[in-house]
KEMI-583755 format. One record per residue (C-alpha): y, z, x. Coordinates in pm, whole numbers, plus 50000, padded with zeros to 5 digits. Example, Ala and Ser with C-alpha at 12.3 -4.5 7.8 and 13.67 -1.06 7.14 Angstrom:
BEGIN
495505078051230;498945071451367;
//
This chain:
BEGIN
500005000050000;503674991150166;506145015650108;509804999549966;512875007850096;515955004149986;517054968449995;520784964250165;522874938350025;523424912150209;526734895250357;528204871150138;527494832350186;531204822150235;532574855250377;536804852450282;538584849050646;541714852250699;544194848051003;543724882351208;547964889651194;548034889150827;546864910350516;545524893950215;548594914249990;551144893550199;549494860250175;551284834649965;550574840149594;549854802949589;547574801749868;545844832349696;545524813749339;544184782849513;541064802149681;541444824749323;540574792649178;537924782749381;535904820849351;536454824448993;534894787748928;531834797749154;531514831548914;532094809848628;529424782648731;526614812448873;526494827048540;526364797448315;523314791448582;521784824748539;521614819648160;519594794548167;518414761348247;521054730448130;521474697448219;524774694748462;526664677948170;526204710547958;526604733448234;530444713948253;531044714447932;530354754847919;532304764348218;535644743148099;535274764747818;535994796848055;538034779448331;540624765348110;544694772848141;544034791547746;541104806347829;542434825048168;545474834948000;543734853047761;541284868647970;544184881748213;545434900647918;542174915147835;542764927948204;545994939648193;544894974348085;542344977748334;544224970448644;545754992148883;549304990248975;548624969949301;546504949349132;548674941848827;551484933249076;549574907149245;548554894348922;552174893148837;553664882749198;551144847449115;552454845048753;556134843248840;555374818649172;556504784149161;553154766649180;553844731149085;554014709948742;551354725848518;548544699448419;549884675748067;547094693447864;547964732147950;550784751747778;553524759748049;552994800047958;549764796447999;549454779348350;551504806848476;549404834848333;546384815748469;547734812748822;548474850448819;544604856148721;543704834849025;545614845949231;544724880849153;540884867449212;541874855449549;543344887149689;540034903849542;538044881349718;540194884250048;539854921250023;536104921050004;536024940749701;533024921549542;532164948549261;535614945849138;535564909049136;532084912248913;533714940748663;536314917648588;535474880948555;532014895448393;534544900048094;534964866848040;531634868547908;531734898847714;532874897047305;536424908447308;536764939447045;537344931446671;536164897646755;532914881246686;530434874846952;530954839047105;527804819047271;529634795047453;532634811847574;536534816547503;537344783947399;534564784147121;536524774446803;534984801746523;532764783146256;533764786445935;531434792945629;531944781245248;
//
């Protein structure tokens, strides 16, 4: 009989680097949302993966539904309550950047609220804090409160019965 020990997580795949005379908090907010973006899409695409087996046109389908402008926005509200100070000003520091024309199909509002979510994401990520990262973005697939249960994600539309 072989005895089990405790199994030690292991390093992450991509491990976040960053240049040795700067701290993730003082990194561009941009630069943060744009490897936000990145991380948040990988969490986004691992768990659609996890649920199941789909065929890649699903699987794109399903995570549009979670990576959208809308659908971030929302989700950074759901996480306004839950943040700490340092983290809500990060958040906040990536919503009021100038970032660029938001895409034709995303409310302007929106884009910025999303760009704060990635770019809170991003400084996560940068400060290794992995179990943080999970608590949050696993939200995106939990039913909000008061609301029903949604299979496919955020930007489900609610059926209607007669």
């Amino acid at each position: 009989m072989t005895e089990h020990r405790g199994i030690e997580p292991l390093p992450p795949v991509i491990a976040p680097e960053l240049p040795a005379d700067q701290p993730a908090n003082l990194l561009n907010p941009v630069v943060l949302a744009y490897v936000g973006d990145a991380v948040f899409e990988v969490y986004v695409r691992q768990r659609l993966i996890a649920t199941g087996s789909r065929k890649p046109h699903e699987l794109h389908k399903a995570a549009t539904r979670y990576v959208s402008a809308a659908s971030q926005a929302r989700l950074l509200a759901r996480w306004g309550p839950l943040l700490t100070e340092e983290e809500a000003d990060i958040a906040r520091r990536g919503r009021n950047a100038k970032s660029g024309q938001p895409p034709r199909n995303a409310d302007p509002g929106d884009y910025r609220h999303a760009t704060g979510l990635e770019c809170l994401v991003g400084y996560l990520y940068y400060k290794g804090e992995r179990a943080r990262l999970e608590e949050l973005i696993g939200l995106a697939f939990s039913p909000e409160e008061n609301e029903p249960e949604r299979s496919e994600g955020p930007g489900r539309k609610e059926e209607t019965t007669t």
